[in-house]
GURO-705420 format. One record per residue: residue number from 1; residue in one letter; x, y, z of N, C-alpha, C, CB in turn. Coordinates in steps of 0.02 Angstrom, whole numbers. Each point is the difference from the previous one (the first is absolute). Glycine has a CB too. Example, Ala and Ser with C-alpha at 12.3 -4.5 7.8 and 13.67 -1.06 7.14 Angstrom:
2
     i   aa     n.c1     n.c2     n.c3    ca.c1    ca.c2    ca.c3     c.c1     c.c2     c.c3    cb.c1    cb.c2    cb.c3
     1    a      660     -284      390      -45       59        0       45       60        0      -95      -59       62
     2    s       77      112      -98       42       59        3      -39       55       37       59      -32     -108
! end
This chain:
259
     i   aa     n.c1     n.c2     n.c3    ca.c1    ca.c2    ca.c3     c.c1     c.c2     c.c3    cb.c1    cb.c2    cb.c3
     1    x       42      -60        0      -42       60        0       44       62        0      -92      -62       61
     2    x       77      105     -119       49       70       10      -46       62        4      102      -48      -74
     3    x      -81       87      134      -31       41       32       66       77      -16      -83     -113      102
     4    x       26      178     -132       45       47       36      -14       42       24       51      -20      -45
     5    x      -16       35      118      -25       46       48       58       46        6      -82      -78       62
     6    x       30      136      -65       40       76       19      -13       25       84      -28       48     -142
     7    x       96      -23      164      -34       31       58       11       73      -13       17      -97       86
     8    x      -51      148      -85       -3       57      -30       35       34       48      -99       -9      -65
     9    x      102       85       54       61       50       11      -43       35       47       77       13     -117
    10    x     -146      -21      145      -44       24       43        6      -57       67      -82       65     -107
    11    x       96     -115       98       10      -72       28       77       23       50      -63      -96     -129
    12    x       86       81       99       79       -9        9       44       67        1      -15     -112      -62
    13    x        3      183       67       15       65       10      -32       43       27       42      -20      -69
    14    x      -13       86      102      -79       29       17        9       55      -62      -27      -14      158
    15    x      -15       19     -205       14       27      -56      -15       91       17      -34     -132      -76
    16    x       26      137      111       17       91       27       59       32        8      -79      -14       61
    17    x      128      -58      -22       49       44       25       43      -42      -58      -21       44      149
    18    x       87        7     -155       47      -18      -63       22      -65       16       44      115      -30
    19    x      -22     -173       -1       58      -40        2      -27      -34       90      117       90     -103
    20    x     -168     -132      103      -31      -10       79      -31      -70      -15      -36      136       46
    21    x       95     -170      -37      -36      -83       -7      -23      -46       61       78       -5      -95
    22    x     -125      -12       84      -49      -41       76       62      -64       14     -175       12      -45
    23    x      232      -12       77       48      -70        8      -62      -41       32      145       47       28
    24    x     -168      -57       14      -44      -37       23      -64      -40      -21       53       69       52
    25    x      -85      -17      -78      -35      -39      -63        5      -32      -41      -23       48       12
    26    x       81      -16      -51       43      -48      -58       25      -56       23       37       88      -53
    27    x      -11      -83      127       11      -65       27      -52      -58       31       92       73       15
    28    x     -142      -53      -14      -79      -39       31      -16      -41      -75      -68      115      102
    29    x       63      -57     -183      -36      -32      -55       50      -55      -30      -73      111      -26
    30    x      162      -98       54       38      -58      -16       -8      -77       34       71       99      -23
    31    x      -83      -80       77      -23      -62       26      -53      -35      -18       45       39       71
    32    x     -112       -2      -80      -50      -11       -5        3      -54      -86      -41      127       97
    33    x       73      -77     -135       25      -20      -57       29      -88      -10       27      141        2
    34    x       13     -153       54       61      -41       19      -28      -52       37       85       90        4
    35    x     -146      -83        4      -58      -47       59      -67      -34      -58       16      110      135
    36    x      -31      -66     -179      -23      -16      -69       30      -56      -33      -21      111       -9
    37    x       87      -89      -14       24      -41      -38       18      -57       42       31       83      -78
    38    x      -33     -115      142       31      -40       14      -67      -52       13      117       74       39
    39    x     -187      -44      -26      -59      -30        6      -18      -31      -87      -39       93      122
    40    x       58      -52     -148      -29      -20      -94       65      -12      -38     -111       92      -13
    41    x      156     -134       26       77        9      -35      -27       12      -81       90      -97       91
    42    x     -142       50     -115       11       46      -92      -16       37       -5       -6      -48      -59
    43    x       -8      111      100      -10       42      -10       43       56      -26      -66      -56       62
    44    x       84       81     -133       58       22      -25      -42       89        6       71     -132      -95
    45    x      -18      190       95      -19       61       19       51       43      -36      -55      -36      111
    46    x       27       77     -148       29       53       -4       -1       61       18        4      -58      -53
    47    x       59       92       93      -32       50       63       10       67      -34       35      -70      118
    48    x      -81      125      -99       26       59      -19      -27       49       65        2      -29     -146
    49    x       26       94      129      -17       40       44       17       68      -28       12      -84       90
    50    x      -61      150      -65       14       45      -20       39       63       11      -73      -61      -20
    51    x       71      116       30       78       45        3      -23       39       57       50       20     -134
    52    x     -129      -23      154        4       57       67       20       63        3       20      -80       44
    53    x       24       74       10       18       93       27       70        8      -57      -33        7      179
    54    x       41      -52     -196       93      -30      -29      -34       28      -78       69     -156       85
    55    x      -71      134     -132       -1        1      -67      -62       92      -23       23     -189       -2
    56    x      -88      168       40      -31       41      -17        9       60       22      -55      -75      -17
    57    x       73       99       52       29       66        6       58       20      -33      -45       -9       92
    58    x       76      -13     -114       63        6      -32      -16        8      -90       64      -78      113
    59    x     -107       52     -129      -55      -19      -56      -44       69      -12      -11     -139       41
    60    x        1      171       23      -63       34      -24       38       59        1     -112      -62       44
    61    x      174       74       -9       39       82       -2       42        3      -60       16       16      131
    62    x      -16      -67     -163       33      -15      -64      -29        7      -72       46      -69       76
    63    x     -111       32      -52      -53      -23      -54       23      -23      -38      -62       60        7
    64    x       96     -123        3        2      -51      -44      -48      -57      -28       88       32       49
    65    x     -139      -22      -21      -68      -43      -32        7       53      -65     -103      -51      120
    66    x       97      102     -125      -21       23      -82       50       13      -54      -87       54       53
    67    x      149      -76      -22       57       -7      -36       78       24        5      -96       -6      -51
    68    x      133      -11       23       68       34       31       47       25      -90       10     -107      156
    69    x      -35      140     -145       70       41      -72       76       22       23     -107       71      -58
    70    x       86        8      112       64       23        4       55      -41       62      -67      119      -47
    71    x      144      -82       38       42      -10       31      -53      -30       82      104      101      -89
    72    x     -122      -32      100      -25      -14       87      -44      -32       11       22       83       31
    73    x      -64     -101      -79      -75      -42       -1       33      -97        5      -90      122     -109
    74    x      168     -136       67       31      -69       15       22       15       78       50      -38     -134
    75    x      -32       90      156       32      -12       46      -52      -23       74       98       85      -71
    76    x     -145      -45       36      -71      -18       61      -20      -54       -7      -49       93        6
    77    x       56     -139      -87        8      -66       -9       38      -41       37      -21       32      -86
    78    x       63      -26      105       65      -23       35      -18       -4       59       80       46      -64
    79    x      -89       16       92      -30       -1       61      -49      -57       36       18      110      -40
    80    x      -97     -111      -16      -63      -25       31       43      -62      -12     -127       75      -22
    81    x      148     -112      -26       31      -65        4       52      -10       76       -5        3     -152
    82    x       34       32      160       28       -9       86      -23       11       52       68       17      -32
    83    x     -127       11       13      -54      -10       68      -23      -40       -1      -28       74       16
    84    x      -32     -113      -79       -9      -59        1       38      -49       15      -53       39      -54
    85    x      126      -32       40       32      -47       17       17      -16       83       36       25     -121
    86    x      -32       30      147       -3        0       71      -35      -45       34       15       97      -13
    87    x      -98      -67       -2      -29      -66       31      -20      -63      -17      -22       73       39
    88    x       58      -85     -112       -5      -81      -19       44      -17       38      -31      -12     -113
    89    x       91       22      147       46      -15       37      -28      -36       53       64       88      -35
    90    x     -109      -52       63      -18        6       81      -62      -61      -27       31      162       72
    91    x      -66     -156     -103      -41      -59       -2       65      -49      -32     -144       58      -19
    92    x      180      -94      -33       36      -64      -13       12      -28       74       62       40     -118
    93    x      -24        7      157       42       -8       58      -64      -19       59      115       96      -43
    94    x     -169      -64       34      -44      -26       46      -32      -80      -24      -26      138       31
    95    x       40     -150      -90      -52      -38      -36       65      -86       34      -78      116     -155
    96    x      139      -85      134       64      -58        4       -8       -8       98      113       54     -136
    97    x     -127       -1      168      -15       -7       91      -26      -65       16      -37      121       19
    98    x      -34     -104      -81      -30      -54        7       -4      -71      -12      -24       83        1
    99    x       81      -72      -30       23      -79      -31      -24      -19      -82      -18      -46      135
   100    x      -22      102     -156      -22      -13      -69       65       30      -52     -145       14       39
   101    x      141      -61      -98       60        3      -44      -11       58      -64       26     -138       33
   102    x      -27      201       -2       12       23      -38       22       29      -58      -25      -29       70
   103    x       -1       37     -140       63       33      -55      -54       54       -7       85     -105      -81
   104    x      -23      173       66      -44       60       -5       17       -4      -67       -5       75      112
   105    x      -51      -33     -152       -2       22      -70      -18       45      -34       -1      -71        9
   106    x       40      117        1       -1       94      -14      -30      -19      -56      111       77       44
   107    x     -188      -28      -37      -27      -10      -96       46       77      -33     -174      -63       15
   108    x      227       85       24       37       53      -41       56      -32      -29      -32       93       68
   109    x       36     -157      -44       66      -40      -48      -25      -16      -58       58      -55       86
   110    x     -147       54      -94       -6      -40      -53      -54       15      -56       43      -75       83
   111    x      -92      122      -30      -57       43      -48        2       57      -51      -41      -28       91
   112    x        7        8     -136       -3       79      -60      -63       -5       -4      101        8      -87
   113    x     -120       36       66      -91       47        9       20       49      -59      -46       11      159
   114    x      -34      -33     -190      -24       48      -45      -37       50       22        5      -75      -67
   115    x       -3      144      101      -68       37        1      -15      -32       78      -49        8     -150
   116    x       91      -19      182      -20      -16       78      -33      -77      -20      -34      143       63
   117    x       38     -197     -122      -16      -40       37       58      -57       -2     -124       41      -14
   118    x      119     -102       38       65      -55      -16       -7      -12      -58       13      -58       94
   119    x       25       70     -127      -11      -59      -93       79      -55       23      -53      133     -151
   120    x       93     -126      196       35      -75      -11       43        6       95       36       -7     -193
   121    x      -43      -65      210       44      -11       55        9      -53       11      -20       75       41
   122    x      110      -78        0       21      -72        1      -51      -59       37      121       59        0
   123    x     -126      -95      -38      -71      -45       24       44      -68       28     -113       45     -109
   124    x      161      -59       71       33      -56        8       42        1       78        4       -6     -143
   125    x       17       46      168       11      -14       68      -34      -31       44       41       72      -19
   126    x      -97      -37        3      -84        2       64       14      -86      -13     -132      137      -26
   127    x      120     -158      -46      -22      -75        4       38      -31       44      -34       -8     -108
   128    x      106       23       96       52      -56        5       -1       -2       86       88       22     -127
   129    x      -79       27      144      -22       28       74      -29      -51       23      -20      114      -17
   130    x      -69      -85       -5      -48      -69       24       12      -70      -10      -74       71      -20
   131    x      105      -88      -44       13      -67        5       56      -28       54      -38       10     -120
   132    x       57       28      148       74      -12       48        2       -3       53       44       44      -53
   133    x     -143      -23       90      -22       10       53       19       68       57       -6     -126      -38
   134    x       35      157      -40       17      109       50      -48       22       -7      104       53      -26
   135    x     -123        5       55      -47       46        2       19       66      -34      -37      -57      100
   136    x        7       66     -150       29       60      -57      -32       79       45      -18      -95     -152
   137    x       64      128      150      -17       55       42       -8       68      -45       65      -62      101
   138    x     -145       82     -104       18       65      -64      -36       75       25       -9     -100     -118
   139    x       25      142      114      -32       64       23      -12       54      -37       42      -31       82
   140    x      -67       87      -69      -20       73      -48       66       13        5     -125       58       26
   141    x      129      -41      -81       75       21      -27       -4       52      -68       49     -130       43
   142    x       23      166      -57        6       23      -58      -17      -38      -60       70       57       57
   143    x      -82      -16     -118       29      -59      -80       29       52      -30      -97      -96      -37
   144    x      113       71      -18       10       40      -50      -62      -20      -49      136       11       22
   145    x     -128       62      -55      -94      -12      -44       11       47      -71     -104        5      133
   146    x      105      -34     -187       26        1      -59      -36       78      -24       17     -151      -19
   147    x      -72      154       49      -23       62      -15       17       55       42      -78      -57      -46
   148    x       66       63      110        1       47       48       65        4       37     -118      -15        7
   149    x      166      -29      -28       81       -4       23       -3      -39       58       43      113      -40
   150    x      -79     -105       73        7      -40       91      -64       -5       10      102       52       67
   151    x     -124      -78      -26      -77        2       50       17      -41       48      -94       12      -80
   152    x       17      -43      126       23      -43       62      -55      -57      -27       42       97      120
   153    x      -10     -141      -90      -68      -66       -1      -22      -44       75       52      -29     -134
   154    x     -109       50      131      -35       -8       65       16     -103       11     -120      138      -24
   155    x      102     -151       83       24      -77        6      -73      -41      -16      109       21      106
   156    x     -166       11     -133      -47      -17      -52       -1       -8      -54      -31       32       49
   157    x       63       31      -89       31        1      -63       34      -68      -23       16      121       25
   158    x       59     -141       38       21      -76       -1      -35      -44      -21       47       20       75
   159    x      -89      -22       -7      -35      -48       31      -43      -46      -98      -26      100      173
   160    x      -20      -19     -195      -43      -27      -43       40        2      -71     -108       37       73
   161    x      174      -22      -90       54      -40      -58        5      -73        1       73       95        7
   162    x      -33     -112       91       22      -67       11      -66      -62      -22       90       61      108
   163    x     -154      -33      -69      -45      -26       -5      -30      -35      -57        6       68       77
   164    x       -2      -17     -148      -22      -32      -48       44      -52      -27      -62       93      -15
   165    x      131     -104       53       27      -71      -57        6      -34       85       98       43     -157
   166    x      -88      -39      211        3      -43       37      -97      -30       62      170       65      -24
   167    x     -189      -21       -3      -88      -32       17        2      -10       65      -30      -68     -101
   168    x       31      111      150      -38       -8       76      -31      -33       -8       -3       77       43
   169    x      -41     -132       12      -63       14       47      -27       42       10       27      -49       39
   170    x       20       92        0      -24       65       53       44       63      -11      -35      -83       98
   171    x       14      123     -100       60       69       22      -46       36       80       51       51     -174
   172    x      -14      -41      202      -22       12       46       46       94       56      -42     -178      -29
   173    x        5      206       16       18       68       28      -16       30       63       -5       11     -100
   174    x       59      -22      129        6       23       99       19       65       -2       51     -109       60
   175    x     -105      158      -27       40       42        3      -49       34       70       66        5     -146
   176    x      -67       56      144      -24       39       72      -76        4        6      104       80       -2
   177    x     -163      -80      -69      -61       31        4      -10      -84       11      -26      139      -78
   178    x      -52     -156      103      -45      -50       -5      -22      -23      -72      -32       43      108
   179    x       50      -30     -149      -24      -14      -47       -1       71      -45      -59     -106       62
   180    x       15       68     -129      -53       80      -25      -29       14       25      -13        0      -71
   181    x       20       60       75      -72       36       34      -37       32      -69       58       42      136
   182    x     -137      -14      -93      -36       31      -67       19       46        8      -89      -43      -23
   183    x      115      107       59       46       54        0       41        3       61      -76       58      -70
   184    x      127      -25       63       54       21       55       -1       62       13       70      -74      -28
   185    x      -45       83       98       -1      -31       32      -69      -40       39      104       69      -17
   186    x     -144      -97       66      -21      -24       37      -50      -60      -40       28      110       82
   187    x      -24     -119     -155      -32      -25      -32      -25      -89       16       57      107      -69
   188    x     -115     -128       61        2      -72       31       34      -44      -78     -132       13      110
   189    x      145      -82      -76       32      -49      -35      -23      -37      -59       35       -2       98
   190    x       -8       17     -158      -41      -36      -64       38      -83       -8      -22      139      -80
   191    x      -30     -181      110       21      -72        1       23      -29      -42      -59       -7       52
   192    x        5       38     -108       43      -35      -95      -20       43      -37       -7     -127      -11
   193    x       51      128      -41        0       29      -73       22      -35      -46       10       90       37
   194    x      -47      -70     -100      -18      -39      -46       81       32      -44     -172      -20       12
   195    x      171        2      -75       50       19      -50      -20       83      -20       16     -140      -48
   196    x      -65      157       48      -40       61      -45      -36       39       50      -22      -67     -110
   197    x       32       40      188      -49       54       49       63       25       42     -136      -69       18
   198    x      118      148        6       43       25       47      -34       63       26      103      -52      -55
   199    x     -124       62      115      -39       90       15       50       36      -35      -57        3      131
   200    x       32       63     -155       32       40      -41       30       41       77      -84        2     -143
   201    x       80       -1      197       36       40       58       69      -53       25     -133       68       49
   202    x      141     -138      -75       75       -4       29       65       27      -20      -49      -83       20
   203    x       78       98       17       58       41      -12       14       27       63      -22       26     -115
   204    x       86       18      125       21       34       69       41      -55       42     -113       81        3
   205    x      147      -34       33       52      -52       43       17       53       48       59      -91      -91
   206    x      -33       59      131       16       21       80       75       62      -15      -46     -156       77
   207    x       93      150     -128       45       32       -7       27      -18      -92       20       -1      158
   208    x       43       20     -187       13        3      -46       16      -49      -42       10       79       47
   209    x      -45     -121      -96        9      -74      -44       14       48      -49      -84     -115       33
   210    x      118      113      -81       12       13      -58       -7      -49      -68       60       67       78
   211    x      -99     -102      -53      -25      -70      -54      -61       23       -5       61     -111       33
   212    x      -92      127       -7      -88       17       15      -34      -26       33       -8       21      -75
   213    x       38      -39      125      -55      -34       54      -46      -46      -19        3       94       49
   214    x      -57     -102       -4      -43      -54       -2      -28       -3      -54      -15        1       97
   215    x      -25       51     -129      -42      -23      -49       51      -18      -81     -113       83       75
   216    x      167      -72      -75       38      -17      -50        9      -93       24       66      150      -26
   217    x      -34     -153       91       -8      -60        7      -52      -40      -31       51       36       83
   218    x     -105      -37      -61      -60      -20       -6        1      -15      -85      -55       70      117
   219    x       43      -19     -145      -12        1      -59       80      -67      -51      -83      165       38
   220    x      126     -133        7       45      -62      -54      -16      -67       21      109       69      -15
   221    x     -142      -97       93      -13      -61       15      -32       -4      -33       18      -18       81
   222    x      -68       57     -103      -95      -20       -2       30      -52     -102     -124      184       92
   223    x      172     -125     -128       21      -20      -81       34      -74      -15       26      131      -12
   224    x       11     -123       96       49      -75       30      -62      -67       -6       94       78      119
   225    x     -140      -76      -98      -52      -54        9      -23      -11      -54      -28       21       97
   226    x       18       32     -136      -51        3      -70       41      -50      -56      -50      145       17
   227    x      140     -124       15       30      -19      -56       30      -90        1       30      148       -8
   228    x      -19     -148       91       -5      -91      -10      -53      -29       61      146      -16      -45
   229    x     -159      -32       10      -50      -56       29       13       -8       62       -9      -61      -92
   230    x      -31       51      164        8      -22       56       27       41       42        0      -89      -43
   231    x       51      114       19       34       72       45      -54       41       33       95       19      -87
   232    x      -74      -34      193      -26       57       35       55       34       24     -102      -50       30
   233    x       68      111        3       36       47       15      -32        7       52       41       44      -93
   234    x        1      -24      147      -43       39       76       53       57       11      -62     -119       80
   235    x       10      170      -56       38       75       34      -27      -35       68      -10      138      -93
   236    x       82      -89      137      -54      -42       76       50       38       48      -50     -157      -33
   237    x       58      149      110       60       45       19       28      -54       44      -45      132       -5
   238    x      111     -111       -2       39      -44       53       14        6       46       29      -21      -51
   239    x      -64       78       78       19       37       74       14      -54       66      -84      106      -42
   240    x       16     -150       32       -5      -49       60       15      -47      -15      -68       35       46
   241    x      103      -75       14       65      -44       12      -42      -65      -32       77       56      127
   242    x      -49      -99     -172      -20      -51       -6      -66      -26      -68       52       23      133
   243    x      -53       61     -164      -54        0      -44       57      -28      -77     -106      120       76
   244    x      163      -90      -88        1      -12      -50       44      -71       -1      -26      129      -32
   245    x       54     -180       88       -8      -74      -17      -42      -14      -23       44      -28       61
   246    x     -128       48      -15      -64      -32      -26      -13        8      -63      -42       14       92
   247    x       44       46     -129      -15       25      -75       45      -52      -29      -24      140        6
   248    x       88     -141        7       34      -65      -43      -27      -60        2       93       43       17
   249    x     -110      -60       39      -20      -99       -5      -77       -3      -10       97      -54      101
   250    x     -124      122     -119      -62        4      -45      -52      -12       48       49      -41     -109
   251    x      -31       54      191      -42      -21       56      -41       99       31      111     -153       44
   252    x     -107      177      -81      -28       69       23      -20       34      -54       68       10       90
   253    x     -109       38     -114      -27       18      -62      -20       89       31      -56     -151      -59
   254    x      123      175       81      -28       83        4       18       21      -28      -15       22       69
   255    x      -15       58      -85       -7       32      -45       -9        1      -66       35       15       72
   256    x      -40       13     -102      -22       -2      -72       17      -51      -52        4      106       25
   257    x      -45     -159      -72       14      -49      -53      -14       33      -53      -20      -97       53
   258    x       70       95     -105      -22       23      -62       15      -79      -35       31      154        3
   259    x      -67     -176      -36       -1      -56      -44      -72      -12      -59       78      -50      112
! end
C-alpha cells in the first residue's frame, strides 16, 4: 500500500514568527509515523512537508512564486531555497530520531515548470527509494520554470506530478485547520467533496502561504481524484497526539475526504 502524507508548514512551524520550528511536534508525528509503519510493515510512504515560517517568508519578500529574472530576484532565489532547506534539515534529522530511513529529495535538484506548473521531475529515485524500503523525503521548494525563470513548488504540486505515474491509495494532508471549512475563519467542517464541488468562500490562512492556501489545495486534490481511479485524499489536522498514526492505518476518518 503506498500512501503520501504531508505534514504542513502550519503543523510543524509556528508560521508567524520567522524561521520557528515546533522540535516537539515534529518529534511526536515521527514517532507516530515510526509506530504506523511498524503495525502495517507494507505499508510504503512517501513523506513530504511544507516550508512554514522557513521558505514562505523568504518567498513572499522576494516574490518568487511570480518569477525571478533579475540579478537580486536569483539571489532571493537562493535564499528561499536555504530556508527551505533549513527546515528539511530539522524534519530528515527528526524523521532518522525516529528510526525511519530517510532519503531527502530536493525537488530543486530536479524540477522544471512551465508557467508555475511541473512539466518534468526525477521520478526514478522516488521508485528505487521505495523499492529499497527508504522513505523518499520531498518539500515546497524552488524550480526553475522555463517561462518565468524561477518559481516555488508547493509539496502538492509534488505530491500530484509523483502521483500520476506512481498511484497512491491515499494522499493524505496534516496540517493545523480541522479540515475544510465552509469559510475561515470559524467555519464548520466539510466531511466530503466531490471532484467539481467546493464553497466558493474557502481560502484564507492564519499567516503567509505563498502557494495559495487552502482553496488552491483543494482544488488541485479535487483534479488529483478526477484524474486517477480510487485515489482519496483527506485534509485533517495533526495537532492531536495520535491522530495521524490513526489516519495512516486507515483506523480514523477526520477531517475532510475528497474522493
Amino acid at each position: 500500500m503506498l500512501v503520501f502524507l504531508k505534514l504542513g508548514g502550519s503543523l510543524i512551524t509556528d508560521k508567524a514568527q520567522p524561521r520557528t520550528a515546533r522540535h516537539a511536534v515534529l518529534a511526536r508525528l515521527m514517532a507516530e509515523i515510526t509506530a504506523a509503519i511498524a503495525e502495517q510493515p507494507d505499508l510504503r510512504l512517501v513523506l513530504g512537508h511544507g516550508s512554514g515560517s522557513f521558505g514562505h517568508m523568504e518567498a513572499r519578500k522576494h516574490g518568487t512564486r511570480g518569477g525571478v529574472q533579475t540579478v537580486g530576484d536569483w539571489l532571493g532565489f537562493a535564499e528561499v531555497q536555504a530556508a527551505a532547506g533549513e527546515l528539511n534539515r530539522l524534519v530528515a534529522d527528526a524523521g532518522r530520531a525516529a528510526g525511519l530511513l530517510i532519503l531527502n529529495l530536493p525537488p530543486s535538484a530536479s524540477a522544471v515548470c512551465r508557467d508555475g506548473v511541473i512539466t518534468s521531475i526525477a521520478l526514478r529515485p522516488v521508485e528505487l527509494a521505495l523499492a529499497h524500503g527508504l522513505l523518499p523525503l520531498v518539500f515546497g521548494d524552488v524550480a526553475f520554470d522555463e517561462t518565468r525563470g524561477g518559481t516555488i513548488v508547493s509539496t502538492e504540486d509534488v505530491f500530484a506530478y509523483l502521483a500520476q505515474v506512481l498511484r497512491p491509495e491515499r494522499i493524505l494532508l496534516a496540517g493545523i485547520e480541522p479540515g475544510v471549512l465552509t469559510h475561515w475563519p470559524g467555519g464548520q467542517i466539510i466531511q466530503r467533496l466531490g471532484p467539481g464541488t467546493a464553497p466558493a468562500e474557502i481560502g484564507g490562512s492564519h499567516a503567509a502561504d505563498v502557494t495559495g492556501g487552502m482553496a488552491s489545495k483543494v482544488q488541485e486534490m479535487q483534479a488529483l481524484v478526477q484524474a486517477i481511479s480510487g485515489l482519496r485524499v483527506r485534509i485533517f489536522s495533526g495537532a492531536e497526539p495520535g491522530v495521524v498514526r490513526q489516519v495512516l492505518l486507515d483506523e480514523a476518518q477526520p477531517g475532510t475526504l475528497i474522493a
